[in-house]
C-alpha positions as a Markdown table, in Angstrom:
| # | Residue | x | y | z |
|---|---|---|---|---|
| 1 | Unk | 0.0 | 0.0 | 0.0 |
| 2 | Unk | 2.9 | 2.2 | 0.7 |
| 3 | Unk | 4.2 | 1.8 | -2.7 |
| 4 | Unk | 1.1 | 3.1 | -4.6 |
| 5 | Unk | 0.9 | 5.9 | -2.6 |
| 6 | Unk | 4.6 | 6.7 | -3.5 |
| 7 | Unk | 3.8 | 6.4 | -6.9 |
| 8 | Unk | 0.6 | 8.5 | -6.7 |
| 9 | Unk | 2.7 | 11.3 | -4.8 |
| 10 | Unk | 5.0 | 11.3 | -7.9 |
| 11 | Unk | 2.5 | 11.8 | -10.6 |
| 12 | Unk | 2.8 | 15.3 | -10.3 |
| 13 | Unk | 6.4 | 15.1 | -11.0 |
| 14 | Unk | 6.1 | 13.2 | -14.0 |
| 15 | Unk | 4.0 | 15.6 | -15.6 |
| 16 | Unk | 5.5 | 18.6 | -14.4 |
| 17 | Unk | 9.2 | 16.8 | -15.5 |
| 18 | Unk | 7.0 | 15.9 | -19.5 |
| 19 | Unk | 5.9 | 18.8 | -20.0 |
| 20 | Unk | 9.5 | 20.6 | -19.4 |
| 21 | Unk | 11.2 | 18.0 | -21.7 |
| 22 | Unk | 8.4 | 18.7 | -24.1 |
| 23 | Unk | 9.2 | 23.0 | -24.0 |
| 24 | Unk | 12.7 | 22.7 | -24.0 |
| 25 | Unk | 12.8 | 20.1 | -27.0 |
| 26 | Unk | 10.4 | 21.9 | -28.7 |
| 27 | Unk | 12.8 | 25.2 | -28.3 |
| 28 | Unk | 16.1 | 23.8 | -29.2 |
| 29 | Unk | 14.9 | 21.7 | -32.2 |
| 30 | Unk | 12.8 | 25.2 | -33.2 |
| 31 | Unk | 16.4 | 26.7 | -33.5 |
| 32 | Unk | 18.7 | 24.2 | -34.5 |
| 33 | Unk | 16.2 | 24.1 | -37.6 |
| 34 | Unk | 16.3 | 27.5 | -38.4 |
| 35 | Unk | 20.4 | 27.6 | -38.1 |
| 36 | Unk | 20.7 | 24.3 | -40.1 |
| 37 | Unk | 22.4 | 22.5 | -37.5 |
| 38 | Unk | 20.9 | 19.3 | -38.6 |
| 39 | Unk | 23.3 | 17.1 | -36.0 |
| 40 | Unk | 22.4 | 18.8 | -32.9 |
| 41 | Unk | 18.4 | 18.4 | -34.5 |
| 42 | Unk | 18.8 | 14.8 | -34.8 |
| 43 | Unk | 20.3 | 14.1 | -31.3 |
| 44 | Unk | 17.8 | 16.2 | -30.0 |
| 45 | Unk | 15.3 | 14.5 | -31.4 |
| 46 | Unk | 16.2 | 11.1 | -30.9 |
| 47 | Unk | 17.4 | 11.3 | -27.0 |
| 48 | Unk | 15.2 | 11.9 | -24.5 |
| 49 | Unk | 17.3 | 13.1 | -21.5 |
| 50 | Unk | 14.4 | 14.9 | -19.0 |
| 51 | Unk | 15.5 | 18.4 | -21.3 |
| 52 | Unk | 19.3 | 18.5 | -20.2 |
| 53 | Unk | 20.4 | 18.1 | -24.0 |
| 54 | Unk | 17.8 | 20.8 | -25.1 |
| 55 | Unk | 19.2 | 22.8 | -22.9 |
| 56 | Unk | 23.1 | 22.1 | -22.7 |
| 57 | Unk | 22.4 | 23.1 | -26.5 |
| 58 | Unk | 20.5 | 26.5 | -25.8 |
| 59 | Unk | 22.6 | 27.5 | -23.2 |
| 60 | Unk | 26.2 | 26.6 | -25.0 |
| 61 | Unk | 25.9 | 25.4 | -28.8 |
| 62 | Unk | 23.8 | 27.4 | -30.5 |
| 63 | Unk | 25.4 | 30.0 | -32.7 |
| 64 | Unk | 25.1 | 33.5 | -31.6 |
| 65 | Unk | 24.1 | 36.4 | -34.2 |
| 66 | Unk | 26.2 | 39.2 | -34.4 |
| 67 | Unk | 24.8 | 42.8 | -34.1 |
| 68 | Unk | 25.4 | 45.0 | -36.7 |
């Protein structure tokens, strides 16, 4: 009985946890598409890793613009 209401207590978590993994894939494969970084788009794609690789890529591989 103790086990189910574990599990029931980490329902929440699990959503909350999806639907983060769903906005930061969403995100990075939004710009690696538009910067034609089609490697970082596949491995994105394929992996799911709870949005650490969605955002290891925002935060350190994608290519920055330059202001004019």
């Amino acid at each position: 009985m103790a086990f189910e209401n574990v599990i029931i207590a980490l329902i929440p978590l699990f959503i909350i946890l999806a639907v983060f993994e769903a906005i930061m894939k969403g995100i990075a494969m939004w710009k690696c598409g538009r910067q034609n970084q089609i490697v970082w788009y596949i491995v994105i794609f394929i992996f799911n890793t709870a949005g650490i690789l969605p955002l290891i890529y925002l935060l350190f591989f994608q290519s920055k613009k330059k202001k004019h």
